[in-house]
C-alpha positions as CSV (number, residue, x, y, z in Angstrom):
1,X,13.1,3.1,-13.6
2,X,11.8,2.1,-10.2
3,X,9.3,-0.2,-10.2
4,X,7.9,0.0,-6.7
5,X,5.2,-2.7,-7.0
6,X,5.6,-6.2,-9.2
7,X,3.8,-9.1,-9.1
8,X,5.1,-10.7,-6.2
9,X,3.8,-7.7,-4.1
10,X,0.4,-8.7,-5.4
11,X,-2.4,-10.6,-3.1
12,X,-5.6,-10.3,-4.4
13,X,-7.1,-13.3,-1.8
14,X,-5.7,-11.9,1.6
15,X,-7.5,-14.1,4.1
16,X,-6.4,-11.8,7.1
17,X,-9.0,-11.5,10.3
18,X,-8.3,-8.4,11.4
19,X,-6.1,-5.3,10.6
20,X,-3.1,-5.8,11.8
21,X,-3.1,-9.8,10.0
22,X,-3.9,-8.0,6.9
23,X,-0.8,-5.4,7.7
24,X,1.8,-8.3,8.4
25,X,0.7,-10.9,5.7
26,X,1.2,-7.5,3.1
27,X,4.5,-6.8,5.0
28,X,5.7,-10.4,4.3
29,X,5.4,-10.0,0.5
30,X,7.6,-7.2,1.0
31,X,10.1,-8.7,3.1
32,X,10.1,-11.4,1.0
33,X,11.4,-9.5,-2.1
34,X,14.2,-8.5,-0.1
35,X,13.1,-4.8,0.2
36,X,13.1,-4.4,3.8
37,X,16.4,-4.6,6.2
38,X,14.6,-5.6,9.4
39,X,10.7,-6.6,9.3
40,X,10.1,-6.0,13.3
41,X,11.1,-2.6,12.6
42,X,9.1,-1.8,9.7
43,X,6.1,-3.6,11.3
44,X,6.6,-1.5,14.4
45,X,7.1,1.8,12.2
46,X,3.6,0.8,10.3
47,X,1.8,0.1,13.8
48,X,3.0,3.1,15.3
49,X,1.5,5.1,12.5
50,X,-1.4,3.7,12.4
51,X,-2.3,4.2,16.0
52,X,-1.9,7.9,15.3
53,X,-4.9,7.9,13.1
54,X,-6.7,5.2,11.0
55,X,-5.4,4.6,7.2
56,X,-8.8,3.7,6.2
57,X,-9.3,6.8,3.8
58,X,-13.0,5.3,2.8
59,X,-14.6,3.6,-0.1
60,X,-13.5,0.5,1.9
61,X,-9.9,1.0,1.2
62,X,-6.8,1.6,3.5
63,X,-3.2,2.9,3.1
64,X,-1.2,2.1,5.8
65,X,2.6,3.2,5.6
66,X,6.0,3.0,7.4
67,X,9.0,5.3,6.7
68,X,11.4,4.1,8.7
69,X,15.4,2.8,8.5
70,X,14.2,-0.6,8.1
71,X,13.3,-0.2,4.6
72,X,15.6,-0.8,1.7
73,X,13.9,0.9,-1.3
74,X,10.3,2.2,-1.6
75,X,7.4,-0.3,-1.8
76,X,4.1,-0.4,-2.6
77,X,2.1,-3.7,-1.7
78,X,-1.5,-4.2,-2.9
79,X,-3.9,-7.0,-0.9
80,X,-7.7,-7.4,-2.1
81,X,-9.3,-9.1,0.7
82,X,-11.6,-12.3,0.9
83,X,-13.5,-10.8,3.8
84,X,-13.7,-7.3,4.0
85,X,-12.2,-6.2,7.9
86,X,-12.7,-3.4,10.8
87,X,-10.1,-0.7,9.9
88,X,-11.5,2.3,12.1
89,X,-12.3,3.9,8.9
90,X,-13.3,7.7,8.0
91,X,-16.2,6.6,6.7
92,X,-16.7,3.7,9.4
93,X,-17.2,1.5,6.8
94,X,-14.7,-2.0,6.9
95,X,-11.6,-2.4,4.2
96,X,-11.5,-4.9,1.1
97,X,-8.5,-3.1,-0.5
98,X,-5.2,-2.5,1.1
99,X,-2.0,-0.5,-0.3
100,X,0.5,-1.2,2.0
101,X,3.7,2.0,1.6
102,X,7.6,1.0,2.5
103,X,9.6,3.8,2.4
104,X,13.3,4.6,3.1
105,X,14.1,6.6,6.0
106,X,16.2,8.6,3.9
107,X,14.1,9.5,1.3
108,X,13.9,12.6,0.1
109,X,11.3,14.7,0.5
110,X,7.9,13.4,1.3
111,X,7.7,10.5,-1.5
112,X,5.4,8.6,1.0
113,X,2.9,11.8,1.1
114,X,3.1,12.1,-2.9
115,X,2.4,8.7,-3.4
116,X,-0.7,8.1,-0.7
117,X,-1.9,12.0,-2.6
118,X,-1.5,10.3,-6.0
119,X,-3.2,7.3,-4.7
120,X,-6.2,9.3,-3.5
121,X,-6.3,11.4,-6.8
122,X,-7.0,8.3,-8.4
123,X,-8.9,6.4,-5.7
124,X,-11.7,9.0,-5.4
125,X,-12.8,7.9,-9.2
126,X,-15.4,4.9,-9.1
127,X,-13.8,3.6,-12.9
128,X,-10.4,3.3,-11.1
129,X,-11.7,1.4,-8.2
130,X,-14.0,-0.9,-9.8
131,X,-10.9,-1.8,-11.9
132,X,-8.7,-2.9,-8.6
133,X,-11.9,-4.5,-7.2
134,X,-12.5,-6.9,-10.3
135,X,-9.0,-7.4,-12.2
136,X,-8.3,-10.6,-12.8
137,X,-4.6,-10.7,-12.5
138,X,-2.0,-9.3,-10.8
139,X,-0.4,-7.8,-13.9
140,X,-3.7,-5.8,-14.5
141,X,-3.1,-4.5,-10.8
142,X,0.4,-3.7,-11.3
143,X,-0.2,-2.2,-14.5
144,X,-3.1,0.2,-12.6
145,X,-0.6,1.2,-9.9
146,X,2.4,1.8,-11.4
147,X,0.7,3.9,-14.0
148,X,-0.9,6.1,-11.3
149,X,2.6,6.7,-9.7
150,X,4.5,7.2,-13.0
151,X,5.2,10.8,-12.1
152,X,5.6,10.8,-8.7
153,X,8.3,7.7,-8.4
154,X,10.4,8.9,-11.7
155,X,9.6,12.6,-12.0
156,X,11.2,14.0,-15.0
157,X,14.0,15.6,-14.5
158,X,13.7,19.2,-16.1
């Protein structure tokens, strides 16, 4: 089973000022557990996307993702931030929760779509977000995450 966030990919007191602080200090959880092959890269991959179009989806939350070569296995990072920041959001409305996607070049598919859809399915419930806005632990966090990317990460094979 691919676990694609654990506890060490957990920060619920990101301090970061501004977007792109709250991008790399989320990015350095995930270099840090040895997941990604070059961290310029994958930061560069991340900023590039992002200045397409803003990740902030709304409801003050933001899912900004790299797919690039840099990556070693597909990620998911999770920051809860002290002081909520600009993220250029659909809703114009600043960010307190940040997912943070790594995904392989070569990964089949579209994983880093299915994941940010099955994100969203569960985002757009108030229950679900009040849960990642007052868990007290990381584990709870994990638990939340993981179980709302069962199917997409380890898809049963038919």
């Amino acid at each position: 089973m691919v676990q694609v966030i654990n506890t060490a990919l957990v920060d619920l007191t990101v301090e970061g000022l501004s977007r792109d602080a709250v991008i790399q200090q989320l990015a350095k959880k995930i270099e840090q557990e040895n997941r990604l092959k070059d961290f310029s890269g994958y930061m560069d991959s991340v900023m590039e996307r992002e200045e397409l179009t803003s990740t902030g989806i709304g409801f003050g939350i933001a899912i900004p993702h790299g797919k690039s070569v840099h990556v070693k296995e597909t990620t998911v990072a999770f920051g809860r931030l002290k002081t909520s920041v600009e993220w250029n959001s659909l809703d114009e409305q600043p960010v307190s929760i940040v997912f943070l996607l790594a995904v392989p070049e070569e990964c089949k598919g579209d994983q880093h779509l299915r994941i940010i859809a099955g994100l969203s399915r569960k985002l757009i419930h108030d229950e679900f977000r009040e849960k990642l806005i007052t868990a007290g632990d990381k584990e709870e966090i994990v638990a939340l995450i993981n179980e709302s990317l069962e199917a997409i990460v380890n898809p049963v094979e038919a």
